[in-house]
C-alpha positions in Angstrom: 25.6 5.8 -13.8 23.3 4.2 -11.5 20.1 2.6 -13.0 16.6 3.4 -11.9 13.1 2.4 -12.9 10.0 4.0 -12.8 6.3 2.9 -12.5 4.3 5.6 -12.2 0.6 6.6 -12.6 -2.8 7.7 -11.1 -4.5 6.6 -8.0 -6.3 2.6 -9.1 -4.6 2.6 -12.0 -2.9 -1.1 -11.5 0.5 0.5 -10.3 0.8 -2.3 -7.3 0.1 -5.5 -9.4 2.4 -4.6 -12.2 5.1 -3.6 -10.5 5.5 -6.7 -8.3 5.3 -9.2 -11.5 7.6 -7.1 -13.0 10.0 -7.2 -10.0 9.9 -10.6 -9.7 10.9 -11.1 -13.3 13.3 -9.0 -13.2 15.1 -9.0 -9.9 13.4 -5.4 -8.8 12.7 -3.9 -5.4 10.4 -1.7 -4.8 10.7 1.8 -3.4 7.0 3.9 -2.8 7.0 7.0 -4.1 3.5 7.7 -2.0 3.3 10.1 0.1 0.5 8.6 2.1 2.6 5.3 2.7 4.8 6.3 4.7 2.6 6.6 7.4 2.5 4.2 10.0 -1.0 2.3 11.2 -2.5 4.1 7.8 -2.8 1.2 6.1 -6.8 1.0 4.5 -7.0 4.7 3.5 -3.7 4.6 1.7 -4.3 1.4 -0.5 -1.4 -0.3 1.1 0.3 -3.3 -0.3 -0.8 -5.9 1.9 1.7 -8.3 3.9 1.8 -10.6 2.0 2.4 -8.6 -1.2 5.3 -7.1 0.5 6.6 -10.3 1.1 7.0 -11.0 -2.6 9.2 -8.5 -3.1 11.2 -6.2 -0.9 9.6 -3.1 -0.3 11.2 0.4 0.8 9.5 3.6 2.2 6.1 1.8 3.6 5.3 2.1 7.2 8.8 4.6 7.7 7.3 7.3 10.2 4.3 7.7 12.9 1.2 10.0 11.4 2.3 12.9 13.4 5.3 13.3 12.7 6.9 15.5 10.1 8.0 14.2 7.0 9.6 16.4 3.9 10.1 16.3 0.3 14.1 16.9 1.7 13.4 13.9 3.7 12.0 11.4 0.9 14.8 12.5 -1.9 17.6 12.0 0.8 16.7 8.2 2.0 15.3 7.1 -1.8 18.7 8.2 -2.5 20.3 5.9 -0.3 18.4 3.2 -1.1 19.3 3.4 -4.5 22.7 3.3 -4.2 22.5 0.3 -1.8 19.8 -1.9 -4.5 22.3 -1.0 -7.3 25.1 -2.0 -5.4 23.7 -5.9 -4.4 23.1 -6.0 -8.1 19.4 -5.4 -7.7 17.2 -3.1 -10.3 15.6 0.0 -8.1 11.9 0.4 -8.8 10.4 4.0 -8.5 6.5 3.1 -7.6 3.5 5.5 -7.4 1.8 8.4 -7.7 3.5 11.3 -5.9 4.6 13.6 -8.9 7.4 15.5 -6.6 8.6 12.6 -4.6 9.3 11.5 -8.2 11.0 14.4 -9.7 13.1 15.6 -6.2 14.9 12.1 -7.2 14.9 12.2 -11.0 15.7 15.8 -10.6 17.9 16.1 -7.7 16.2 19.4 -6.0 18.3 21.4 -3.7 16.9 22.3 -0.8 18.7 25.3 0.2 19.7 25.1 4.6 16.3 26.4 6.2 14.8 26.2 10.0 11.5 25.8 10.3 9.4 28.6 11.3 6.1 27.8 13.1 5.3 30.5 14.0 4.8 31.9 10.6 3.3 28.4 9.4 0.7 28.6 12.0 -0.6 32.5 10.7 -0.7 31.2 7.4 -2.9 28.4 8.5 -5.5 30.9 10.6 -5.3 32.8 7.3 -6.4 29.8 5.4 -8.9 29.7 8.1 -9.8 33.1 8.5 -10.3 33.3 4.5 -9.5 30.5 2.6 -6.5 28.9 1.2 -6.9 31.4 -2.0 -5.2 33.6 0.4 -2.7 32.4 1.2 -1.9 31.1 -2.4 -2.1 34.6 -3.8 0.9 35.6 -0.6 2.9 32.7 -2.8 2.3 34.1 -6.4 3.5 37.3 -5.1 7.1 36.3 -4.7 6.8 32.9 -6.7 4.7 33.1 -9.6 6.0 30.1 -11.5 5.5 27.7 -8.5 1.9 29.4 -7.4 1.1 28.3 -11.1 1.9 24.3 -10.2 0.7 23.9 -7.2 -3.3 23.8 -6.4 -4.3 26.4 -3.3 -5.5 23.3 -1.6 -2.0 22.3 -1.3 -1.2 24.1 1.7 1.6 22.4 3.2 3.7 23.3 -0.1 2.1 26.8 -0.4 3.4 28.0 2.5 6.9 25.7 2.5 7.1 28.0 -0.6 6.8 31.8 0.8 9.0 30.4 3.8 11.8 29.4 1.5 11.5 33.2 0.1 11.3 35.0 3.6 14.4 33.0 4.6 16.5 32.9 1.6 15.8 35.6 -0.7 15.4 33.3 -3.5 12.3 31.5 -4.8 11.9 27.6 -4.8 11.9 27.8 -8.6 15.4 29.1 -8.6 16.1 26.3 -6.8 15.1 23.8 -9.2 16.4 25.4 -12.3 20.0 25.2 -10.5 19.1 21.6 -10.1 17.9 21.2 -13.8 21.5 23.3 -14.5 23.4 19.8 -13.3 23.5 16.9 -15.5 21.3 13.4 -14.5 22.1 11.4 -11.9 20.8 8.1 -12.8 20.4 6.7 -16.0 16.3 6.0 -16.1 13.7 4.4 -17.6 10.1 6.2 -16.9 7.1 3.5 -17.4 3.5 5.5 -17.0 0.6 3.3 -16.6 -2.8 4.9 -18.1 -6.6 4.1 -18.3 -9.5 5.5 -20.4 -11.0 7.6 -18.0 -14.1 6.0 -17.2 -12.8 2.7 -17.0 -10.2 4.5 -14.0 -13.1 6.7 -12.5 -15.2 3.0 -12.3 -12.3 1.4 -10.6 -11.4 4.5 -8.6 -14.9 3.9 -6.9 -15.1 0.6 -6.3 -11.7 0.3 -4.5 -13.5 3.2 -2.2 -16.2 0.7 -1.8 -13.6 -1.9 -0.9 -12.0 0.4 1.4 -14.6 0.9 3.7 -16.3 -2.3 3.6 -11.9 -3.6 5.0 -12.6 -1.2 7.5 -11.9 2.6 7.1 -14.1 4.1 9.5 -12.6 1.9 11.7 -8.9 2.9 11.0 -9.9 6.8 11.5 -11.4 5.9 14.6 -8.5 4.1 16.0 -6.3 6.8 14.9 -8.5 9.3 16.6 -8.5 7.7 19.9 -5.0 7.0 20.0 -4.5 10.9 19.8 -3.7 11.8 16.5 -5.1 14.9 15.9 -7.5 15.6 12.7 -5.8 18.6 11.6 -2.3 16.5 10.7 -1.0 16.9 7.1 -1.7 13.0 7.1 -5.2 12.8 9.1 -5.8 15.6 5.8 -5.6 13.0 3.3 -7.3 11.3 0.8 -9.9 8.5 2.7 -9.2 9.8 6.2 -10.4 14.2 6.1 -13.8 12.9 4.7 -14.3 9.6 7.4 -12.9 12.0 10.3 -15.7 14.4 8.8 -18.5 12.0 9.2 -16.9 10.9 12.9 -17.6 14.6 13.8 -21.1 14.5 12.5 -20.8 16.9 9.8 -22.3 14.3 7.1 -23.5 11.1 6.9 -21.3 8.2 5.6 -23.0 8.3 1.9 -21.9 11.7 1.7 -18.5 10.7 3.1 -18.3 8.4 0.6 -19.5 10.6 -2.0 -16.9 13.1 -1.9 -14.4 10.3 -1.3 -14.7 9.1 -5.0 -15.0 12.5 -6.8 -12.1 14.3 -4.6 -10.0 10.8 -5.3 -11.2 11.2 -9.1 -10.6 15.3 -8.9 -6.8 13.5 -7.6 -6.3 11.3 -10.2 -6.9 14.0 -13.0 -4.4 16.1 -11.6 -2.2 13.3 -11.1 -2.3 12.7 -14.8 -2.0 16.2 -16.1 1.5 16.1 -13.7 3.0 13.1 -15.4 2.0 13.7 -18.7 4.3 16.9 -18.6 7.3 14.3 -19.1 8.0 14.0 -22.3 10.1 10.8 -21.1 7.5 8.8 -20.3 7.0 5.7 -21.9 3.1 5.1 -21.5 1.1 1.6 -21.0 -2.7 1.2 -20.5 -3.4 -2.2 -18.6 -6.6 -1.7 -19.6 -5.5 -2.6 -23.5 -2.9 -5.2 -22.0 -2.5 -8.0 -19.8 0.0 -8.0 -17.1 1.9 -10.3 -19.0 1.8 -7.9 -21.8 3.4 -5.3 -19.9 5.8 -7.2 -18.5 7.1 -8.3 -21.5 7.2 -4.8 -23.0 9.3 -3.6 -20.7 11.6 -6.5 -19.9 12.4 -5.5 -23.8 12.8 -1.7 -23.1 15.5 -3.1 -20.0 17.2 -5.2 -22.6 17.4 -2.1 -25.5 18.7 -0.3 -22.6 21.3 -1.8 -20.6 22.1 -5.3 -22.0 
């Protein structure tokens, strides 16, 4: 069975610097599980390893697609795949790193996404309803024929709201049939699940001064440079964290302290619900860099590896 290792963890929690001094010890390359990063030109808002970082390792899944074009959970699960069949195969250790919950488990998990076309024409009346009302809305059309997902998934996640009703109008079958068919089939890799963990105020500190950081590298700038180069605000990627509230004070809605006001509580609000997600999996082996060094950390799981597979 192939190998696979995961880093995973909130938003600032030390996910990037850990991860590349483990793969360096440990002949690891990285694959993002962020589903920000894969945006081209985003590079500020989405905490980005920088060049050179990248260059200390090899990296997989940054900089993949342009910020309007579409990108799926289908997508993700089907190149991450291939990639780690290829690092296994040149005797390299795939590393699983970020903080996307269900880029995560489509891999671990192995969801099957039954054969679908996209309808936009019913995505775009579920968005005017969201607009019309409010995404409540159109979350309650979701627990109507999928309870059990409705129950995951916050309102505010549109995009997967509605991918769930529209799996139901087209199939018959809810997403969470689906996935229990695909937790039915036995694992597909044989994996080691690292979670990295701060006390809360220490994270919600950090948390706020990388926003701080962010816009004194130059965030307004980046969301005005995507702006004029056409990229519409209402994108699934112009909607996330670091760019709906900059784009917001570019349209004179609020001033930048307010921008960056709601920047760090809706990235805290994130991180919470980031943490409830992971700590769901009872596999997860948890590490808080703020109780070890790097070194520390390394070390600890260099010996997990070993237990493991050596």
């Amino acid at each position: 069975m192939q190998r696979l290792l995961i880093i995973a963890g909130p938003t600032a929690v030390g996910k990037t610097d850990f991860s590349l001094k483990l793969a360096n010890e440990i002949k690891g390359e990285i694959i993002s599980a962020d589903s920000m990063q894969i945006y081209k030109k985003m590079n500020i808002g989405t905490a980005k390893p920088s060049v050179e970082e990248m260059a200390l390792v090899p990296h997989h899944m940054v900089d993949c697609i342009w910020p309007d074009e579409e990108f799926t959970v289908a997508d993700y699960q089907a190149r991450v795949e291939s990639l780690i069949s290829e690092i296994n195969a040149r005797g390299s250790l795939p590393m699983l790193v970020g903080g996307t919950g269900l880029y995560i488990q489509a891999v671990t998990d192995g969801f099957i996404f039954p054969e679908m076309k996209t309808d936009w024409e019913f995505r775009q009346e579920m968005q005017q309803l969201a607009k019309n009302k409010d995404t409540g809305a159109v979350h309650d059309r979701l627990r109507e024929v999928d309870p059990e997902l409705a129950e995951k998934l916050h309102p505010n996640d549109l995009r997967r709201v509605i991918r769930g009703i529209e799996v139901f109008r087209q199939t018959g079958k809810t997403s969470t049939y689906f996935q229990k068919l695909a937790d039915e089939r036995p694992p597909k890799y044989d994996t080691i699940k690292i979670g990295l963990v701060r006390d809360r105020e220490e994270l919600y500190q950090r948390i706020n001064l990388r926003v701080d950081l962010m816009i004194e590298a130059g965030l307004v700038e980046e969301v005005k440079s995507l702006l004029t180069d056409g990229y519409a605000s209402d994108l699934i990627s112009m909607q996330g964290l670091g760019y709906k509230e900059i784009v917001s004070y570019l349209h004179g809605e609020y001033d930048l302290d307010e921008a960056e006001y709601l920047l760090k509580r809706d990235t805290r609000h994130f991180a919470k619900r980031q943490l409830t997600w992971f700590k769901r999996d009872r596999e997860m082996i948890w590490l808080n860099p703020g109780e070890l060094t790097t070194e520390e950390m390394v070390f600890r799981v260099k010996k997990i590896i070993f237990e493991r597979w050596c």
